[in-house]
C-alpha positions in Angstrom: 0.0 0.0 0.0 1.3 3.6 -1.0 2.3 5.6 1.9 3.6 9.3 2.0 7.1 9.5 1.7 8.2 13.5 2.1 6.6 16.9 1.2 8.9 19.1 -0.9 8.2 22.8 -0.5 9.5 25.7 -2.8 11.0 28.1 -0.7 13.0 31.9 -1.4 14.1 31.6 2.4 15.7 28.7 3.3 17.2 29.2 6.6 14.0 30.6 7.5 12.1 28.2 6.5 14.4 25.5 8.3 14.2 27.4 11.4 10.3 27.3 11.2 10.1 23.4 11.0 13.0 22.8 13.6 10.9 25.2 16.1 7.7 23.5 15.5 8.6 20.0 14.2 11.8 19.1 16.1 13.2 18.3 12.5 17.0 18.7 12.1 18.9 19.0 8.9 20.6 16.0 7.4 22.1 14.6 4.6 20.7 15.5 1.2 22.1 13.6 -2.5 24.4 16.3 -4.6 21.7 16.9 -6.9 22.1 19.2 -9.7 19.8 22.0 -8.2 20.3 23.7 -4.5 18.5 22.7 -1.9 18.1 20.9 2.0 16.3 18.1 3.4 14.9 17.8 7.0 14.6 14.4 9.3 12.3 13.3 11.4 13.7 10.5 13.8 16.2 8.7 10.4 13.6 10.0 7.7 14.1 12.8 5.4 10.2 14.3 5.4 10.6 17.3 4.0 12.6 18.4 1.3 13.0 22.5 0.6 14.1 23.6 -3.0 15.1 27.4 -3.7 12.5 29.2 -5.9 12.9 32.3 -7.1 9.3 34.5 -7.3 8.3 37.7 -6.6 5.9 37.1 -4.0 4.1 34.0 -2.1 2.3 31.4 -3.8 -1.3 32.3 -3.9 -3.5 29.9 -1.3 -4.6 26.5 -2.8 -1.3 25.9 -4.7 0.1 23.9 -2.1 -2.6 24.1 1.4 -1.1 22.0 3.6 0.7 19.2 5.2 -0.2 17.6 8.6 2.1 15.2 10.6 0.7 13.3 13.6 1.4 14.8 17.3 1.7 12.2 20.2 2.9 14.1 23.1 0.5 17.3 23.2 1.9 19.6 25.7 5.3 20.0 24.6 4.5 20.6 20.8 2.1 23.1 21.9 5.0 24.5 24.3 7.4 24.9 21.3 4.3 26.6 18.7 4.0 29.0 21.2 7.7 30.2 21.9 7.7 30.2 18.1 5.5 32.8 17.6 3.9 31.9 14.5 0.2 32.2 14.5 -1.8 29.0 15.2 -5.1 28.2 15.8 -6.8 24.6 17.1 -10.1 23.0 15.6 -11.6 19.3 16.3 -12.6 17.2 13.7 -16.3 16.4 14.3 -17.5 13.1 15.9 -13.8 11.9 16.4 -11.5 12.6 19.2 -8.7 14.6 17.4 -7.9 17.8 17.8 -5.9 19.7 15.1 -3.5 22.9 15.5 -3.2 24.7 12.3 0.5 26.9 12.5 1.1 29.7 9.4 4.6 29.5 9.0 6.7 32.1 6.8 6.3 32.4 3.2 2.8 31.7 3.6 3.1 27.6 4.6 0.7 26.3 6.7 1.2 23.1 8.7 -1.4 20.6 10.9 -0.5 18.8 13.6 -3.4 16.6 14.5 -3.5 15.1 18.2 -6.0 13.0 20.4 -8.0 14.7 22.4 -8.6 13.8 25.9 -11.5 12.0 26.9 
């Protein structure tokens, strides 16, 4: 069965862009193939998940090109801990007749990311 592999996001800002998914994500830069083009690929525990390429554009993608991406949250209190020293914006719905939670976080150049948790009971 197919299963997502990684999420590769244009970005003008890379170190930026890093910086938001370390702060929020506990990613860390590793190891990236000596492609042709530039570019930087971020780990979670030994797998690369997201991959950031350099685009050069005037301004931000408009919304719909690319909405979002959401990774699975299993300890709560500390992610929420790390999106609010962050200072990005966030916000938290529940998906109806379920017990998930989801915090939506608007990261720079327009990226938005979900982190879905359980909700206690």
């Amino acid at each position: 069965m197919p299963g997502l592999d990684h999420v590769t996001i244009d970005t003008r800002d890379a170190p930026t862009m890093i910086r938001f998914f370390e702060s929020i994500l506990g990613v860390k830069e590793g190891y990236r193939p000596p492609f042709p083009m530039p570019g930087h690929w971020l780990y979670l525990d030994d797998k690369p998940v997201i991959h950031l390429l350099f685009a050069s554009r005037a301004t931000d993608f408009p919304p719909g090109i690319f909405n979002h991406v959401a990774f699975s949250l299993f300890e709560f209190e500390p992610a929420l801990a790390r999106i609010k020293e962050s200072g990005y914006r966030y916000e938290y719905r529940d998906i109806p007749e379920t017990d998930l939670g989801q915090v939506f976080i608007y990261g720079p150049e327009g990226v938005k990311i979900e982190l879905q948790y359980k909700r206690p009971i």
